[in-house]
Gaussian input, Z-matrix of N, CA and C with variables (Angstrom, degrees):
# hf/3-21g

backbone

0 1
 N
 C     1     B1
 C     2     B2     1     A1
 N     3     B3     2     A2     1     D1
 C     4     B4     3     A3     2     D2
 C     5     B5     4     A4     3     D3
 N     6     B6     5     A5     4     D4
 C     7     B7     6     A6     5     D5
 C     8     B8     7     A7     6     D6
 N     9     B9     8     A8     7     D7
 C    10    B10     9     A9     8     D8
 C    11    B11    10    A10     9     D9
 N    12    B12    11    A11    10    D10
 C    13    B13    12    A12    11    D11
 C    14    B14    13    A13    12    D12
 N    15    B15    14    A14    13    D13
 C    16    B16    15    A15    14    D14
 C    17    B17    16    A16    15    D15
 N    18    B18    17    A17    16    D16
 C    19    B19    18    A18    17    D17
 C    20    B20    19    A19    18    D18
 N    21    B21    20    A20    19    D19
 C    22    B22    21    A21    20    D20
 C    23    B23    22    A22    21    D21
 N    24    B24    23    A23    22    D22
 C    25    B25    24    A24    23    D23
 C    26    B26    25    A25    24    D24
 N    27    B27    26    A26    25    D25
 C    28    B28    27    A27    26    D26
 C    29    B29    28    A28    27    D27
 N    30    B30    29    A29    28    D28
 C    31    B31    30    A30    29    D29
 C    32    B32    31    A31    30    D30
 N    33    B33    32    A32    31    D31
 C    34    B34    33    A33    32    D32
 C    35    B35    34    A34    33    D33
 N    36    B36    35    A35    34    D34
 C    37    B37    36    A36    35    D35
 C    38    B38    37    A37    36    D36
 N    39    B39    38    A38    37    D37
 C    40    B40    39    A39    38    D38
 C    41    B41    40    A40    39    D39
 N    42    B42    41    A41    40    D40
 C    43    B43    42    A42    41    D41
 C    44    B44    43    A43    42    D42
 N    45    B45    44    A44    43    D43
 C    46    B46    45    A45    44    D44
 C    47    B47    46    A46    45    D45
 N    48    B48    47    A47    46    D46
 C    49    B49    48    A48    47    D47
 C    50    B50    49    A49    48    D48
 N    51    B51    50    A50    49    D49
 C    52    B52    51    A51    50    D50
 C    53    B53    52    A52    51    D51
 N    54    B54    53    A53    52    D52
 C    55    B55    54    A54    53    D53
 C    56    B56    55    A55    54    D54
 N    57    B57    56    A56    55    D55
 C    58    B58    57    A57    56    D56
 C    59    B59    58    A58    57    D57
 N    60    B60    59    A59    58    D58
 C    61    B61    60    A60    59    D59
 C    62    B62    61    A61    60    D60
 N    63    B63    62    A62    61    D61
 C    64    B64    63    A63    62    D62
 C    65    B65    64    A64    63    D63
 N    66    B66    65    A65    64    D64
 C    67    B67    66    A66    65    D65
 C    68    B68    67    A67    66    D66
 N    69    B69    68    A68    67    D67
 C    70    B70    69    A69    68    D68
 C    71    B71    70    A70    69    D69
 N    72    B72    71    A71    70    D70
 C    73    B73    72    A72    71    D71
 C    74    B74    73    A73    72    D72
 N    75    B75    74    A74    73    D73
 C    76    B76    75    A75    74    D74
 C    77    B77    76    A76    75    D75
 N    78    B78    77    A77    76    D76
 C    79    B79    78    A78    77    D77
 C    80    B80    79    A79    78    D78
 N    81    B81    80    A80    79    D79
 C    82    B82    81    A81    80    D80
 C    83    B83    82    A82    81    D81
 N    84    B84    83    A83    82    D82
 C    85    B85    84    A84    83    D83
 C    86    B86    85    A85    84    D84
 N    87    B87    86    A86    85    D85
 C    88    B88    87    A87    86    D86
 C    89    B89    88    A88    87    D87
 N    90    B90    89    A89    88    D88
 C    91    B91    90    A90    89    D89
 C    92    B92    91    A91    90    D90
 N    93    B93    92    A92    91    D91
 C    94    B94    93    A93    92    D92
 C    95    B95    94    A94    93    D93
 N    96    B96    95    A95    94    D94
 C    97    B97    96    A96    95    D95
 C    98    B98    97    A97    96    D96
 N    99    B99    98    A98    97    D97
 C   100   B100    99    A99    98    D98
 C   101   B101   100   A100    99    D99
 N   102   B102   101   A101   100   D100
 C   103   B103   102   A102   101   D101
 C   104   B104   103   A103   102   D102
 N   105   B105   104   A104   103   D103
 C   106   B106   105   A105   104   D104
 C   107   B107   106   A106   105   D105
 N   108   B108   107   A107   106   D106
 C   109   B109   108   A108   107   D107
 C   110   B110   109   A109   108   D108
 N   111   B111   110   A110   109   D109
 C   112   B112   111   A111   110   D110
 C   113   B113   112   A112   111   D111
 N   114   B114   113   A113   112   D112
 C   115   B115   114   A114   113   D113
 C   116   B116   115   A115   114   D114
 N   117   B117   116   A116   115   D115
 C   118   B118   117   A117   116   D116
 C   119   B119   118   A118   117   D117
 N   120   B120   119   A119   118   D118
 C   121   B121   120   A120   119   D119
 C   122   B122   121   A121   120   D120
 N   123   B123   122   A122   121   D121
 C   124   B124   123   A123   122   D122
 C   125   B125   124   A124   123   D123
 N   126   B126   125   A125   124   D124
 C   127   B127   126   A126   125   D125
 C   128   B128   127   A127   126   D126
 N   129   B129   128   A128   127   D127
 C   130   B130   129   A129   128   D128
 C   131   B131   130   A130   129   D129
 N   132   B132   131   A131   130   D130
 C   133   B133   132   A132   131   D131
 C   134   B134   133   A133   132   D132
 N   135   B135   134   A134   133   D133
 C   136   B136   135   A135   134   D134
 C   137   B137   136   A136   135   D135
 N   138   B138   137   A137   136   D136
 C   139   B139   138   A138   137   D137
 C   140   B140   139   A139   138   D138
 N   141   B141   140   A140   139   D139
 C   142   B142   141   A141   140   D140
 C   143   B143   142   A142   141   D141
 N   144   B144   143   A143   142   D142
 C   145   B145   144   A144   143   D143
 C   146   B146   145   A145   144   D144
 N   147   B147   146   A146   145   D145
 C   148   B148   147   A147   146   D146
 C   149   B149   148   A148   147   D147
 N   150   B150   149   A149   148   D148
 C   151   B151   150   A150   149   D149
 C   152   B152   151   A151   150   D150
 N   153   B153   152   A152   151   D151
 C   154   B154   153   A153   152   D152
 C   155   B155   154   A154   153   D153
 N   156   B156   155   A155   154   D154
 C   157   B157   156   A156   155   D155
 C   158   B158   157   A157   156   D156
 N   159   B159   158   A158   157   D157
 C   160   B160   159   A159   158   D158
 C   161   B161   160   A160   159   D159
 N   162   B162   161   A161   160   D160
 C   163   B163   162   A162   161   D161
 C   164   B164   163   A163   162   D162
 N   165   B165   164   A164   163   D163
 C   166   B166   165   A165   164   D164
 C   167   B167   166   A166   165   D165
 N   168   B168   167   A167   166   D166
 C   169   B169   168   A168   167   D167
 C   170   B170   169   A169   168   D168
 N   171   B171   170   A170   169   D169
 C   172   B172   171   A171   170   D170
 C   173   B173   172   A172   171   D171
 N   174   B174   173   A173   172   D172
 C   175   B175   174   A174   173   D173
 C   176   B176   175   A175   174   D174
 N   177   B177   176   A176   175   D175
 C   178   B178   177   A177   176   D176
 C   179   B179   178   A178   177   D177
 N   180   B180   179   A179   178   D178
 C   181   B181   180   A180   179   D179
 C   182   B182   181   A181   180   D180
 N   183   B183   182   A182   181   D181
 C   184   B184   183   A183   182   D182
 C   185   B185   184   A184   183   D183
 N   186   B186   185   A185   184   D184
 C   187   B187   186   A186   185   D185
 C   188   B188   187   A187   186   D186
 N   189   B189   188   A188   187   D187
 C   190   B190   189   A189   188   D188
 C   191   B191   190   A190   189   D189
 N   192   B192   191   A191   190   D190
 C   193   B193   192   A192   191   D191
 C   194   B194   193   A193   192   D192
 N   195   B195   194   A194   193   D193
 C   196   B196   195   A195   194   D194
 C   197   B197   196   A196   195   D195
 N   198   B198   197   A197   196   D196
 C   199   B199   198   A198   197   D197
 C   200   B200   199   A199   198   D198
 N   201   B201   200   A200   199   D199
 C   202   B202   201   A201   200   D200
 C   203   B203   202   A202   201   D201
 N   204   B204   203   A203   202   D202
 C   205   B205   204   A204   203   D203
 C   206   B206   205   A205   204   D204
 N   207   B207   206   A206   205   D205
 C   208   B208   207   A207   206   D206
 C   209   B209   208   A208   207   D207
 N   210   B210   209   A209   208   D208
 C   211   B211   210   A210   209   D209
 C   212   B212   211   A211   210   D210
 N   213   B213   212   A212   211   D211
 C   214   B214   213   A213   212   D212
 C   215   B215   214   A214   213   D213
 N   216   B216   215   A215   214   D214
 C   217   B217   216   A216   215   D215
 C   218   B218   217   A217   216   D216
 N   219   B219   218   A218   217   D217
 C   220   B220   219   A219   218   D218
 C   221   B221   220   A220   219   D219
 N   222   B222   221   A221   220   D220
 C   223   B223   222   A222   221   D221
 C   224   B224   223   A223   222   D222
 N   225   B225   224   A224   223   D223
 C   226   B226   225   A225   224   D224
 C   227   B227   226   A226   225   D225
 N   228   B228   227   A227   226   D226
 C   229   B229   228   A228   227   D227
 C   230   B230   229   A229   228   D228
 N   231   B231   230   A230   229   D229
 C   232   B232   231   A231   230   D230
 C   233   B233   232   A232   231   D231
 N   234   B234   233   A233   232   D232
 C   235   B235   234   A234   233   D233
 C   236   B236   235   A235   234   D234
 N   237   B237   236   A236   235   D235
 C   238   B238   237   A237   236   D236
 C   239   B239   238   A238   237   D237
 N   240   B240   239   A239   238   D238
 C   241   B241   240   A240   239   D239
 C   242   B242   241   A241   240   D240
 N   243   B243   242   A242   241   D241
 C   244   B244   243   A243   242   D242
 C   245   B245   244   A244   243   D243
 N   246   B246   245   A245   244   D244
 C   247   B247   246   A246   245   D245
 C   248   B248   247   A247   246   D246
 N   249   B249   248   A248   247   D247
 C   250   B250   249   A249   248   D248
 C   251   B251   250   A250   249   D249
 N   252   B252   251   A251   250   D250
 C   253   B253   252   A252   251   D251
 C   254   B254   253   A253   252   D252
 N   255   B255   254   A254   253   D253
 C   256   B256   255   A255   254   D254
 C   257   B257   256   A256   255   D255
 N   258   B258   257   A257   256   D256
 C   259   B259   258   A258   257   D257
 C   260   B260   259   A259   258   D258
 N   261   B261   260   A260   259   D259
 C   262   B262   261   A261   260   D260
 C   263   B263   262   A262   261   D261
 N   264   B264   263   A263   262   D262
 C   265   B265   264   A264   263   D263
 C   266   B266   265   A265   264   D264
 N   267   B267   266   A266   265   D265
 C   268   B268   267   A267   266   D266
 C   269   B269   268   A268   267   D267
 N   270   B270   269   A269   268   D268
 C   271   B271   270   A270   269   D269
 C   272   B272   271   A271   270   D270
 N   273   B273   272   A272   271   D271
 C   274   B274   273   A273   272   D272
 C   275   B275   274   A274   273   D273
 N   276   B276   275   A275   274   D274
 C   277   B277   276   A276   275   D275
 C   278   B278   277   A277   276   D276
 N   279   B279   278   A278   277   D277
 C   280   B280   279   A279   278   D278
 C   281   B281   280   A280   279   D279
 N   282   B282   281   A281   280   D280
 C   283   B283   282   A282   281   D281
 C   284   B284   283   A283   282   D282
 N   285   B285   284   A284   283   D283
 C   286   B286   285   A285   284   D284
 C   287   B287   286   A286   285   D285
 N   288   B288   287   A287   286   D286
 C   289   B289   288   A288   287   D287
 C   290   B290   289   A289   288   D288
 N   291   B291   290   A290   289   D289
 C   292   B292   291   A291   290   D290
 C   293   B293   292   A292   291   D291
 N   294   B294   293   A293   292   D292
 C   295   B295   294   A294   293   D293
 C   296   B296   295   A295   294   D294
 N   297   B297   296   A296   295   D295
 C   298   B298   297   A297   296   D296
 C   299   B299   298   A298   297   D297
 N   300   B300   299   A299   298   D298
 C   301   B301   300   A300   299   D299
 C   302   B302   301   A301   300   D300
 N   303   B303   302   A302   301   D301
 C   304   B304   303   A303   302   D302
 C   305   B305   304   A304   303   D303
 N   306   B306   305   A305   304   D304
 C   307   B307   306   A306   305   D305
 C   308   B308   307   A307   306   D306
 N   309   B309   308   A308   307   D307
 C   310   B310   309   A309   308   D308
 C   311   B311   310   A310   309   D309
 N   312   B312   311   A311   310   D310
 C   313   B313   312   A312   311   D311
 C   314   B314   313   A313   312   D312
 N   315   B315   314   A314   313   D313
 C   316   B316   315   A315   314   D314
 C   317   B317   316   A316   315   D315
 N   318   B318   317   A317   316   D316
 C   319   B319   318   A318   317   D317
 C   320   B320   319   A319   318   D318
 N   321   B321   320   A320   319   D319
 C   322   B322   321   A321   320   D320
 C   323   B323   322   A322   321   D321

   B1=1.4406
   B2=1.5314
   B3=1.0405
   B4=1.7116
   B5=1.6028
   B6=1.5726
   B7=1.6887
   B8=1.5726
   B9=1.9604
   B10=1.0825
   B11=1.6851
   B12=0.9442
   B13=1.7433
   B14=1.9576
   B15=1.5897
   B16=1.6976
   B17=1.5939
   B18=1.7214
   B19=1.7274
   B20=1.6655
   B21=1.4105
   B22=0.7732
   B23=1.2367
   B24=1.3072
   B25=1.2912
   B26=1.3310
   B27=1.2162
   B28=1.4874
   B29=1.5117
   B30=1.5035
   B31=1.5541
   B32=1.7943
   B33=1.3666
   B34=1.5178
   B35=1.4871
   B36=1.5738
   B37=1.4784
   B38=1.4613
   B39=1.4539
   B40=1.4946
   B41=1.8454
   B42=1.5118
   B43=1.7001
   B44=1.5720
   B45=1.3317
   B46=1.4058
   B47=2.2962
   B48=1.1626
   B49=1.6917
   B50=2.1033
   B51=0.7932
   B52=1.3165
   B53=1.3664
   B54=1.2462
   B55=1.7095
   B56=1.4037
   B57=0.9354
   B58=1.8031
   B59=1.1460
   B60=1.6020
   B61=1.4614
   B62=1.9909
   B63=1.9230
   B64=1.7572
   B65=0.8196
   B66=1.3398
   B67=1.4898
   B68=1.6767
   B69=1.2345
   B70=1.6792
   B71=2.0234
   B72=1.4085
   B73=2.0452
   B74=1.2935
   B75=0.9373
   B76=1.7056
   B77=1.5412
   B78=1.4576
   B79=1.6980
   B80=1.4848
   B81=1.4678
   B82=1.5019
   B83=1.4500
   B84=1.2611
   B85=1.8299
   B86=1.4653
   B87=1.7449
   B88=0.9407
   B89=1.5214
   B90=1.7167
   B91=1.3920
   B92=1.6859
   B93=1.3557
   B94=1.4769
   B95=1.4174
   B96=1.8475
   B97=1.3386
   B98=1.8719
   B99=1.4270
   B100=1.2068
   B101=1.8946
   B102=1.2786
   B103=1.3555
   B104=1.9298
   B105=1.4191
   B106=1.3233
   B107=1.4538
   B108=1.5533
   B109=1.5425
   B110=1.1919
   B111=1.4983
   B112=1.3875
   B113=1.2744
   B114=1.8311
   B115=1.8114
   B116=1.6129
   B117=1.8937
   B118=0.9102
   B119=1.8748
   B120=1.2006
   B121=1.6551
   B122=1.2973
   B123=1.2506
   B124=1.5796
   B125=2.0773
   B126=1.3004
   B127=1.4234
   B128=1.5251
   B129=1.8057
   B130=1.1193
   B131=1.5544
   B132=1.5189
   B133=1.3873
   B134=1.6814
   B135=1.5055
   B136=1.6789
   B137=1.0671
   B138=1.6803
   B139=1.4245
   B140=1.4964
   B141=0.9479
   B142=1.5727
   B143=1.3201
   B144=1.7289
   B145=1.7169
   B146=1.4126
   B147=1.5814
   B148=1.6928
   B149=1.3794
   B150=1.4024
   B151=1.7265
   B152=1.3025
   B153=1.6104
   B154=1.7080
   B155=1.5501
   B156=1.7500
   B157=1.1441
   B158=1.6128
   B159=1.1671
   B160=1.4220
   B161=1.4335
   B162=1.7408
   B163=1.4476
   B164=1.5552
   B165=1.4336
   B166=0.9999
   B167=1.8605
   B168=2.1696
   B169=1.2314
   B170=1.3819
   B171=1.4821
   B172=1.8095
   B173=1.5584
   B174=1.8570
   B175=0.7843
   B176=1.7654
   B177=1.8203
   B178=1.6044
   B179=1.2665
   B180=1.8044
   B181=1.7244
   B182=1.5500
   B183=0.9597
   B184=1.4222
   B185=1.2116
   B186=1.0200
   B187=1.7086
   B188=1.9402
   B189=1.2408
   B190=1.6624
   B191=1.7626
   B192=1.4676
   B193=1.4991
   B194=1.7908
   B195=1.1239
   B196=2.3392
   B197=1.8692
   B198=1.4559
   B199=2.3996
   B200=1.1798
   B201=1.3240
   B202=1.4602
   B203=1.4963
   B204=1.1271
   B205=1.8558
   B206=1.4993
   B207=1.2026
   B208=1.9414
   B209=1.3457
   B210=1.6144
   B211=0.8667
   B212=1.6496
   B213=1.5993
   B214=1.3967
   B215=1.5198
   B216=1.6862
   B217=0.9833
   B218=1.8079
   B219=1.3348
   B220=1.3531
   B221=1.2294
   B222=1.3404
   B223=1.1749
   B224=1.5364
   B225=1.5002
   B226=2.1620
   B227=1.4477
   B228=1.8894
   B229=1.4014
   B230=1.9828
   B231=1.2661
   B232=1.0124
   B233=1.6168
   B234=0.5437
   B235=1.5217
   B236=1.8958
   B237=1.4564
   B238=1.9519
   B239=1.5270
   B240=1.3102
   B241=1.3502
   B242=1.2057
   B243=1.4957
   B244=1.2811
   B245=1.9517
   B246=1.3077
   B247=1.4883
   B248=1.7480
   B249=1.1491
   B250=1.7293
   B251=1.4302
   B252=1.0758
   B253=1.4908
   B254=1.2110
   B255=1.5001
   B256=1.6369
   B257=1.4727
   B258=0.9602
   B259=1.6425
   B260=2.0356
   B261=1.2099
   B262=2.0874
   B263=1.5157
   B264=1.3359
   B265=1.4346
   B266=1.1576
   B267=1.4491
   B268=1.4019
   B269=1.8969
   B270=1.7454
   B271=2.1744
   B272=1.3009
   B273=1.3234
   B274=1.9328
   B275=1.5373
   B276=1.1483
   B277=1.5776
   B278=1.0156
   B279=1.2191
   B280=1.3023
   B281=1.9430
   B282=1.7909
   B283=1.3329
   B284=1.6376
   B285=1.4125
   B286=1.3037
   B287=1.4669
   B288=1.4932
   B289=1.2649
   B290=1.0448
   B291=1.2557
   B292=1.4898
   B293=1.0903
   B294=1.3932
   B295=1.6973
   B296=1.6472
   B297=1.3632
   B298=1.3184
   B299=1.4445
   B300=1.7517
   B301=1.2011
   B302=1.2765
   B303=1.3657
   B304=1.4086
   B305=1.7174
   B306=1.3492
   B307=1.6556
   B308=1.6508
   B309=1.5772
   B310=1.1774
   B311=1.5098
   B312=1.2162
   B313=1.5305
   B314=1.4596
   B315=1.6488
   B316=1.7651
   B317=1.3097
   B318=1.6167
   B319=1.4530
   B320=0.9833
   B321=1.2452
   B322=1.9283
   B323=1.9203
   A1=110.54
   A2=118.01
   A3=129.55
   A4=101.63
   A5=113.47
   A6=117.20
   A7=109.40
   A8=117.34
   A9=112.94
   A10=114.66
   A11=108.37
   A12=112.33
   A13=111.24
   A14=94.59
   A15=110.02
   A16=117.06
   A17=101.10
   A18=86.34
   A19=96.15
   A20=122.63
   A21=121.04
   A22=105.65
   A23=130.73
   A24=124.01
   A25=113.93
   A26=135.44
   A27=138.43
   A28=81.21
   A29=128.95
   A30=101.64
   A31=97.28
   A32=122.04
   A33=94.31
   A34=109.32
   A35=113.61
   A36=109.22
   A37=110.12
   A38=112.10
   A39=121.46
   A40=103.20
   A41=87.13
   A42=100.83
   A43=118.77
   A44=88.92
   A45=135.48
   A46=104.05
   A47=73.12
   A48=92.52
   A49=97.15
   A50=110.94
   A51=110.61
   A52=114.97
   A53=157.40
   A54=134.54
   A55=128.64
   A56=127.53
   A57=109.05
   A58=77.79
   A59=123.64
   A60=140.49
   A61=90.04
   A62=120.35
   A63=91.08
   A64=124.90
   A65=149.75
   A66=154.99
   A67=91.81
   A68=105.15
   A69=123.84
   A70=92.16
   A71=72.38
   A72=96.11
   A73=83.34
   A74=111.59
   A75=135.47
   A76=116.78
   A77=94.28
   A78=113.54
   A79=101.45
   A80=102.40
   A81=125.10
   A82=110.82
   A83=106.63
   A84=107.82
   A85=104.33
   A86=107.94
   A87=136.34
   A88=114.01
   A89=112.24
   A90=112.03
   A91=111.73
   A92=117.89
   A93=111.55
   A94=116.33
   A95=106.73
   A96=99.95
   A97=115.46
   A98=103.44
   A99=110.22
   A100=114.10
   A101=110.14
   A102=108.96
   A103=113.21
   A104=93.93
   A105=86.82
   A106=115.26
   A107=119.26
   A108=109.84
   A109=101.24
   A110=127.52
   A111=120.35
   A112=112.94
   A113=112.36
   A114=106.91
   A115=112.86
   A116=101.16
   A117=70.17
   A118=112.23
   A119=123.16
   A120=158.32
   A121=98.54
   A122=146.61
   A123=135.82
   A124=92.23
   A125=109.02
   A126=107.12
   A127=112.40
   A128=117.17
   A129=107.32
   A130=136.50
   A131=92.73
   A132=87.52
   A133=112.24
   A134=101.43
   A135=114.12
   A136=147.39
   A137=93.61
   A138=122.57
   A139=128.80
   A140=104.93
   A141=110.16
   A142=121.85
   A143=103.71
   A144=115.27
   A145=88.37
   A146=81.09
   A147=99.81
   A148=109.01
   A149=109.79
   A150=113.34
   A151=106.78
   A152=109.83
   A153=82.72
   A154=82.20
   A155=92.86
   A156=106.12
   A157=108.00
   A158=115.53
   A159=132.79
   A160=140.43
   A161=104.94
   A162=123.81
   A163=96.70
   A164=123.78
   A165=132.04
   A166=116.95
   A167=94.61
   A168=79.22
   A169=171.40
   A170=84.02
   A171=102.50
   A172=129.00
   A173=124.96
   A174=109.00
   A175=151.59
   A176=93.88
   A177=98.79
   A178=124.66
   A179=106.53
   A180=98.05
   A181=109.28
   A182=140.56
   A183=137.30
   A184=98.45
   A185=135.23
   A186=134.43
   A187=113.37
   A188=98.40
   A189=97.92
   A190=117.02
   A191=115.17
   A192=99.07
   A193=106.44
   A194=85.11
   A195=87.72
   A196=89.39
   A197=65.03
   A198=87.95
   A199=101.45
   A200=121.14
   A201=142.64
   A202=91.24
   A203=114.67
   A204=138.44
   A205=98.41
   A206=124.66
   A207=106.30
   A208=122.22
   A209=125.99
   A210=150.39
   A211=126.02
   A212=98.41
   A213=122.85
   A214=114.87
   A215=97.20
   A216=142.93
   A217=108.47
   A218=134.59
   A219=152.59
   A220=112.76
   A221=128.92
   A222=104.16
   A223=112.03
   A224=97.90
   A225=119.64
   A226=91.34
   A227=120.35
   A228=94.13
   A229=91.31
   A230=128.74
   A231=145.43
   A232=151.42
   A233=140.20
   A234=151.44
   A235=99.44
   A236=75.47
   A237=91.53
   A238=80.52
   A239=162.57
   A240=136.48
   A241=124.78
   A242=148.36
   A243=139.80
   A244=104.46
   A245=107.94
   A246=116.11
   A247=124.47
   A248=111.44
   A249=115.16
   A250=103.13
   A251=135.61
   A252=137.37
   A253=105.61
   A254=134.77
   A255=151.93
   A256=101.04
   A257=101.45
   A258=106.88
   A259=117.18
   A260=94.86
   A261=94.61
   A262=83.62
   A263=101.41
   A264=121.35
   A265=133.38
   A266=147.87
   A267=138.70
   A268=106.03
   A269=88.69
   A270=105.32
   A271=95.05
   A272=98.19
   A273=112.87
   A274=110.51
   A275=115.76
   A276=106.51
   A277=115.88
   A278=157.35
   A279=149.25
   A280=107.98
   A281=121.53
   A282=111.10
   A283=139.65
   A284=103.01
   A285=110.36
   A286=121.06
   A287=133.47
   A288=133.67
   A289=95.13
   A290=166.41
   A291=164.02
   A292=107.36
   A293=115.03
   A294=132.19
   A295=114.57
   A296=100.04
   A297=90.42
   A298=142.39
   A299=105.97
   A300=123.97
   A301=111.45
   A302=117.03
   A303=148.81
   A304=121.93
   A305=96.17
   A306=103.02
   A307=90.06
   A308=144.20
   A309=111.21
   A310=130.84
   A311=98.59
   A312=90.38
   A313=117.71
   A314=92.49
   A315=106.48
   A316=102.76
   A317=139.65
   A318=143.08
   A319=104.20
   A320=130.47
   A321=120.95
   A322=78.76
   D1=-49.12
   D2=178.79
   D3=-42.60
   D4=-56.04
   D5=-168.13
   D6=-59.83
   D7=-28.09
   D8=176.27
   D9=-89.89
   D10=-15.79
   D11=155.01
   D12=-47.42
   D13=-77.86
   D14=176.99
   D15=-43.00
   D16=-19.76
   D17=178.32
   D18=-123.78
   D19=51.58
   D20=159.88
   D21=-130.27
   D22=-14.68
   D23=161.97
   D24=-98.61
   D25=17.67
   D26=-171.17
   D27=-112.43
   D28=-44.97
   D29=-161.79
   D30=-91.24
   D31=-4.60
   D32=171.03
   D33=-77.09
   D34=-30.09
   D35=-174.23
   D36=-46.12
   D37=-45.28
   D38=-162.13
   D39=-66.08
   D40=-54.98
   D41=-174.90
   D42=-31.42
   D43=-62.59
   D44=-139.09
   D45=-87.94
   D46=-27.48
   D47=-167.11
   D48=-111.69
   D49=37.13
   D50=-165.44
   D51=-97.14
   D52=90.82
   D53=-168.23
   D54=-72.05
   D55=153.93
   D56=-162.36
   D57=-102.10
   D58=158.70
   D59=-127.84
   D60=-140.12
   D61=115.23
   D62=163.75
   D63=-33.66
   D64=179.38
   D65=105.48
   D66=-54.60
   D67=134.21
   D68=165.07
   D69=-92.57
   D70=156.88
   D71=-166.22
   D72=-142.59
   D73=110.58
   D74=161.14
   D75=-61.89
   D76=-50.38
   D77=-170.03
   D78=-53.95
   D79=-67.53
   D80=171.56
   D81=-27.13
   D82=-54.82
   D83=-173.08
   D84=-41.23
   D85=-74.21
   D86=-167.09
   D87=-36.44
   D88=-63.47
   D89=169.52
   D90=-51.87
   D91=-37.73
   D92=178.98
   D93=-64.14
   D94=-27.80
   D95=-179.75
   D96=-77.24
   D97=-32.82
   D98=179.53
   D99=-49.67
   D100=-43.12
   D101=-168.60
   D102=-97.33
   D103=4.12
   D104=171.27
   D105=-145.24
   D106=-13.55
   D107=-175.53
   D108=-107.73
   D109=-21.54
   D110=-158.83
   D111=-59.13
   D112=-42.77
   D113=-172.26
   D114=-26.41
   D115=-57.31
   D116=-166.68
   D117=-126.41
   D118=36.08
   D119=170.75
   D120=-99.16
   D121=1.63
   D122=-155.80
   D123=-61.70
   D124=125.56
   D125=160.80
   D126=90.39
   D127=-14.38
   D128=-137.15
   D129=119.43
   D130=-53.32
   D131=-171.47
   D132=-78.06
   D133=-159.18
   D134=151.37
   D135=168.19
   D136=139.17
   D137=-160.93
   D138=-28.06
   D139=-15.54
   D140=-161.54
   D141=-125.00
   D142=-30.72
   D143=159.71
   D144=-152.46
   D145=132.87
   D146=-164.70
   D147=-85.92
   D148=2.59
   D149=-171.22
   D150=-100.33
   D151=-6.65
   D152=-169.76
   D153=-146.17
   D154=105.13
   D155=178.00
   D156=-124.45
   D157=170.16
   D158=174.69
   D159=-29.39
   D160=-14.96
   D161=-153.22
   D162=-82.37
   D163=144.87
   D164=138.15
   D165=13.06
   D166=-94.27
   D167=164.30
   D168=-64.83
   D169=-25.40
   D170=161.92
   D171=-72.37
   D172=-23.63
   D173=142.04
   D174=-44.15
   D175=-39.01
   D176=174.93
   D177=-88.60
   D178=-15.60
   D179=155.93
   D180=-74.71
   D181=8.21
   D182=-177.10
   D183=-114.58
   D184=5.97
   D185=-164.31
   D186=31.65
   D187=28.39
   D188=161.91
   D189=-94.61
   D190=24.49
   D191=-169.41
   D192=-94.13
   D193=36.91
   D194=-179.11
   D195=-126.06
   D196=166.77
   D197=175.91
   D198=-58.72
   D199=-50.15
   D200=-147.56
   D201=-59.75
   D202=-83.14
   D203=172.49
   D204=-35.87
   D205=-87.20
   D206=-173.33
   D207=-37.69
   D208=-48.79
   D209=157.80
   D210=-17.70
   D211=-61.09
   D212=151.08
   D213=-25.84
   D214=-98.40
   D215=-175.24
   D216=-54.21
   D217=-5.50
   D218=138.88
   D219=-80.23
   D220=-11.46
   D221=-166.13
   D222=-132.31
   D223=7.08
   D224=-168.04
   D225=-132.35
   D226=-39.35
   D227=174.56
   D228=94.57
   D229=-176.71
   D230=-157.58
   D231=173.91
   D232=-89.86
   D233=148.10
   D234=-83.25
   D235=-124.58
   D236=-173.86
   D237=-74.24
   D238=-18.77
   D239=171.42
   D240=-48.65
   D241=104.20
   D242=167.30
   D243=-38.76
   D244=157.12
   D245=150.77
   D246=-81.23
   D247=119.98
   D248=-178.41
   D249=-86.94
   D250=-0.21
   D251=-160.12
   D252=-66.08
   D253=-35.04
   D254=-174.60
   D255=-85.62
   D256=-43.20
   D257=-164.40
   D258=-84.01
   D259=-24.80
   D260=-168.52
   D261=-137.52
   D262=148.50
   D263=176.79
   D264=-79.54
   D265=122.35
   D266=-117.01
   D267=-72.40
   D268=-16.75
   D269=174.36
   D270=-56.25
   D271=-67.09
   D272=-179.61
   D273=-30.12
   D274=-70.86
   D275=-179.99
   D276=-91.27
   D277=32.64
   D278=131.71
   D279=-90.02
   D280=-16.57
   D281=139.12
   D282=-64.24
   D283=-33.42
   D284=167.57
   D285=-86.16
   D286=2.83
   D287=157.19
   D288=-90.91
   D289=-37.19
   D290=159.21
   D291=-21.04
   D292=-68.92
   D293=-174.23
   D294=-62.68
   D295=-53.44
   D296=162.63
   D297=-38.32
   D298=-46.41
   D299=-165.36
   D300=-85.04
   D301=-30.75
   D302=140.62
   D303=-18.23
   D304=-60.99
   D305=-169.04
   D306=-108.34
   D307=-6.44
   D308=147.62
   D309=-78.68
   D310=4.72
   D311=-175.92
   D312=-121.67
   D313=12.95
   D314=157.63
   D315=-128.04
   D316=24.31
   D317=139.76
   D318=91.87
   D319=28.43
   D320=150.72
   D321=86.68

């Protein structure tokens, strides 16, 4: 009787305690990336410092290759990076860190 106690409160915890998860929109990224990162991200690269661009590898020597990190860094802005945080909606950039992370790690 006890074990059906323990898995009756183990599956509401799970149930019950669960967070509903975005759906990531790829498409979305993309158009978001088109109208706002490309100037100067076009492909990947970038325009402005040529070292720290979009790729795969340069993200993970930079430790930007997670949601968390683009996300960030889309949304505080940086060096010569403006901050988007005012400007695109927190869906918006957590679709366009998707895409990003997305198309560096299948190579532009």
């Amino acid at each position: 009787m006890r074990w059906l106690f323990t898995f009756f409160v183990m599956y509401n915890i799970f149930i019950y305690n669960a967070q509903p998860t975005a759906a990531v929109d790829l498409d979305a990224g993309e158009q978001i990336f088109s109208a706002n990162c490309s100037a100067c991200h076009a492909g990947g690269n970038n325009a402005i410092m040529p070292d720290k661009t979009l790729k795969g590898d340069v993200l993970a020597d930079n430790k930007m290759n997670s949601i968390e990190a683009i996300t960030n860094q889309v949304k505080n802005g940086k060096n010569a990076m403006p901050a988007f945080g005012g400007r695109l909606a927190d869906e918006d950039i957590e679709n366009v860190a998707n895409y990003v992370l997305n198309k560096s790690e299948n190579g532009w």
